[in-house]
C-alpha positions as CSV (number, residue, x, y, z in Angstrom):
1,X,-20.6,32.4,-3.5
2,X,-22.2,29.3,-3.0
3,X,-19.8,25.8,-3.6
4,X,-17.9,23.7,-1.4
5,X,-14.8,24.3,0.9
6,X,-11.8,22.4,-0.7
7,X,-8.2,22.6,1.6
8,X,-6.0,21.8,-1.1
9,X,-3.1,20.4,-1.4
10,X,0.6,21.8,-0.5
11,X,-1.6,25.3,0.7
12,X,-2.5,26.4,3.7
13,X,-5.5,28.5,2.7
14,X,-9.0,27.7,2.1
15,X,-10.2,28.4,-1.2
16,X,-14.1,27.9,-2.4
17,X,-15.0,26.4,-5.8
18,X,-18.4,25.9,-7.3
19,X,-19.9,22.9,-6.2
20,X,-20.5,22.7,-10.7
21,X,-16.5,23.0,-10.7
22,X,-15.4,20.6,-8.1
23,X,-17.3,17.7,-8.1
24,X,-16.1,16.6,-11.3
25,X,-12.5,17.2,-10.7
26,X,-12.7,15.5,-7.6
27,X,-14.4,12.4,-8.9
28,X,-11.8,12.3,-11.5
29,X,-9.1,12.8,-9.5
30,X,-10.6,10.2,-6.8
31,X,-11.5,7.4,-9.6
32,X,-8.1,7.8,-11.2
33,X,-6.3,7.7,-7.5
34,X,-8.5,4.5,-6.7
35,X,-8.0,3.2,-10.7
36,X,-4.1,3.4,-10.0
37,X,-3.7,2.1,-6.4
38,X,-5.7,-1.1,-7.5
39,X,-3.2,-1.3,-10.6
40,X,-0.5,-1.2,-8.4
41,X,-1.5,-3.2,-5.8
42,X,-2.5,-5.7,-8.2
43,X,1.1,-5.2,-10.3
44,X,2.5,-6.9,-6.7
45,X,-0.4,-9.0,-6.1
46,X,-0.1,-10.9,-9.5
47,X,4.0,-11.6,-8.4
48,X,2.6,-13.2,-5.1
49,X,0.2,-15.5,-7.1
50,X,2.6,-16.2,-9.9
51,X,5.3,-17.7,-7.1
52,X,2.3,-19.0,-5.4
53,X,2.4,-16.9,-1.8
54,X,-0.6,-16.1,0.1
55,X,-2.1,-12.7,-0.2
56,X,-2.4,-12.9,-3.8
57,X,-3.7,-10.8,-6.1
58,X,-7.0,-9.8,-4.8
59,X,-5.3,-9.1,-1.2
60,X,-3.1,-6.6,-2.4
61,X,-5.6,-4.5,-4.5
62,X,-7.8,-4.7,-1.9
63,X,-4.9,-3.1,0.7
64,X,-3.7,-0.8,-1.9
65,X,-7.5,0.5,-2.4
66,X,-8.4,0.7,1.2
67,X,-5.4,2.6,2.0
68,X,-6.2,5.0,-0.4
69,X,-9.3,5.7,0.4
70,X,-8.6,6.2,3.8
71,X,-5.4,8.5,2.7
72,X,-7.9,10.4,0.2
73,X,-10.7,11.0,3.8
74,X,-7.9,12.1,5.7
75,X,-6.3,14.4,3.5
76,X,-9.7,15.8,2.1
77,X,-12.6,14.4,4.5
78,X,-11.7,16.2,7.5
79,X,-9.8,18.9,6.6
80,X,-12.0,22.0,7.7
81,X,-12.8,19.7,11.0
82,X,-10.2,20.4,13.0
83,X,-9.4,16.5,13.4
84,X,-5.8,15.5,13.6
85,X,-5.2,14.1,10.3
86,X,-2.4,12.0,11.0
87,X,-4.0,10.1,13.2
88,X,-5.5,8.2,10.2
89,X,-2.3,7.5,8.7
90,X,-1.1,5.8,11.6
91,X,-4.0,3.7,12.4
92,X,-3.7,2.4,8.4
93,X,0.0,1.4,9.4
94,X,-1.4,-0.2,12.9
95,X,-4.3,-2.1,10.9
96,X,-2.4,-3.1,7.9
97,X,0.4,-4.5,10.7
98,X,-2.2,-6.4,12.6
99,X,-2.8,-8.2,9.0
100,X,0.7,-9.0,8.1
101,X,1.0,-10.3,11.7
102,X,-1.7,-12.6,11.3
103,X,0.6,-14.0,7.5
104,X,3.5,-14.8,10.1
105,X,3.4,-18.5,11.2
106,X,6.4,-20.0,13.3
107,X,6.1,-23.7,13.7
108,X,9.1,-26.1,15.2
109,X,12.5,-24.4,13.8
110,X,10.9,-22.7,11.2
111,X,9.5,-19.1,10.3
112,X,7.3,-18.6,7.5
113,X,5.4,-15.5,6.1
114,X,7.7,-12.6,6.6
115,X,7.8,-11.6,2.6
116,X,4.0,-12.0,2.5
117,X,3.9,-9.7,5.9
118,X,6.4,-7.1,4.3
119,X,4.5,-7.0,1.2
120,X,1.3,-6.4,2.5
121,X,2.9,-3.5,4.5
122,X,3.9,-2.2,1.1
123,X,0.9,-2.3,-0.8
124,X,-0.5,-0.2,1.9
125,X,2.1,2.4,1.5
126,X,1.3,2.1,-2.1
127,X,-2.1,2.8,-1.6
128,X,-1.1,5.6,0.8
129,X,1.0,7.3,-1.3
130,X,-1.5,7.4,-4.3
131,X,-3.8,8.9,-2.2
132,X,-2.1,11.4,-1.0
133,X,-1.2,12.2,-4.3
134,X,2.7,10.7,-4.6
135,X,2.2,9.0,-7.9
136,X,6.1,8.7,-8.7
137,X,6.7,7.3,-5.4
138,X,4.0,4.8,-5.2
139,X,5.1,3.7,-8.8
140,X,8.8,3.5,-8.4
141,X,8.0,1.7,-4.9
142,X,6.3,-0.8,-6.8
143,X,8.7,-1.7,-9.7
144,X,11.5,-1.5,-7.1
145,X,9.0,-4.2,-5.1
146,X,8.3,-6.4,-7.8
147,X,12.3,-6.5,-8.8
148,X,12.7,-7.4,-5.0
149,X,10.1,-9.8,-4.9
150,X,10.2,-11.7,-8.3
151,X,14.5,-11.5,-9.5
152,X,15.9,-11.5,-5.9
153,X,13.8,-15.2,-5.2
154,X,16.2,-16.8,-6.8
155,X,19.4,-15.8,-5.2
156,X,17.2,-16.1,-1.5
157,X,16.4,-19.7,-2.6
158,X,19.8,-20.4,-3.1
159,X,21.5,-19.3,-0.2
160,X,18.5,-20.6,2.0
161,X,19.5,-24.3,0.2
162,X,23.4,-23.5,0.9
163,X,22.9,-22.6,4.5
164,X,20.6,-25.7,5.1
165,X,23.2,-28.1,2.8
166,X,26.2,-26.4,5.3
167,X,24.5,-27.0,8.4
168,X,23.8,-30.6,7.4
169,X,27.6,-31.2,7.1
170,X,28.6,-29.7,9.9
171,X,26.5,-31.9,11.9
């Protein structure tokens, strides 16, 4: 039988499949896990612009799709190789790290940047979690983000304001 090697999902045998058979469902399956990551990553993206934070809304897709793709090549890219696929995983939490890092400013007595760092981290997971094919995760981890991020802001701002008003008058 000629076709292509596919190591599926939640199996741990091989299975072949007619090239005629699997491209298709694999570009569908890819476009749609690509398609939904940058709707999710956007979904968060749009919050960040709306309250004007940096990493806006192309940021985000752009996390959320990259950390798909690289979910997607290490799930289905180098499955036959023999190469550890984890490995991929944690370099896309390393990476993605190194960029919310870099959103992190501290200047005088102040820190700034921590919500942009934690949601960059997230859209990554996101992505991640499409990719490897955790759709209800990956969409409950976003609404539960966007709740976080756009209805808690409010109650952060004021007890920030409190805290700085208390330690004014104690002075």
């Amino acid at each position: 039988m000629t076709g292509v090697w596919l190591h599926p999902k939640n199996s741990g045998t091989m299975i072949g499949i007619q090239r005629n058979m699997f491209i298709p469902q694999l570009y569908t399956t890819v476009i749609g896990q690509i398609i939904l990551s940058a709707l999710l990553g956007g979904i968060v993206g749009l919050e960040r612009v709306w309250n004007r934070h940096p990493a806006g809304f192309r940021t985000n897709i752009l996390i959320a799709v990259s950390s798909c793709i690289f979910t997607i090549l290490s799930i289905n890219g180098f499955a036959t190789s023999g190469a550890n696929q984890e490995q991929i995983a944690a370099q896309i939490v390393t990476g993605v790290g190194f960029l919310g890092a870099g959103a992190i400013f501290h200047s005088q007595n102040s820190t700034i940047g921590f919500t942009t760092a934690a949601s960059i981290w997230l859209v990554a997971a996101v992505g991640m979690a499409v990719g490897s094919g955790n759709y209800f995760l990956a969409l409950f981890s976003t609404f539960t983000a966007v709740i976080v991020l756009a209805l808690f802001a409010p109650i952060s701002d004021w007890i920030e304001k409190r805290n700085s008003t208390s330690k004014k008058e104690g002075s």
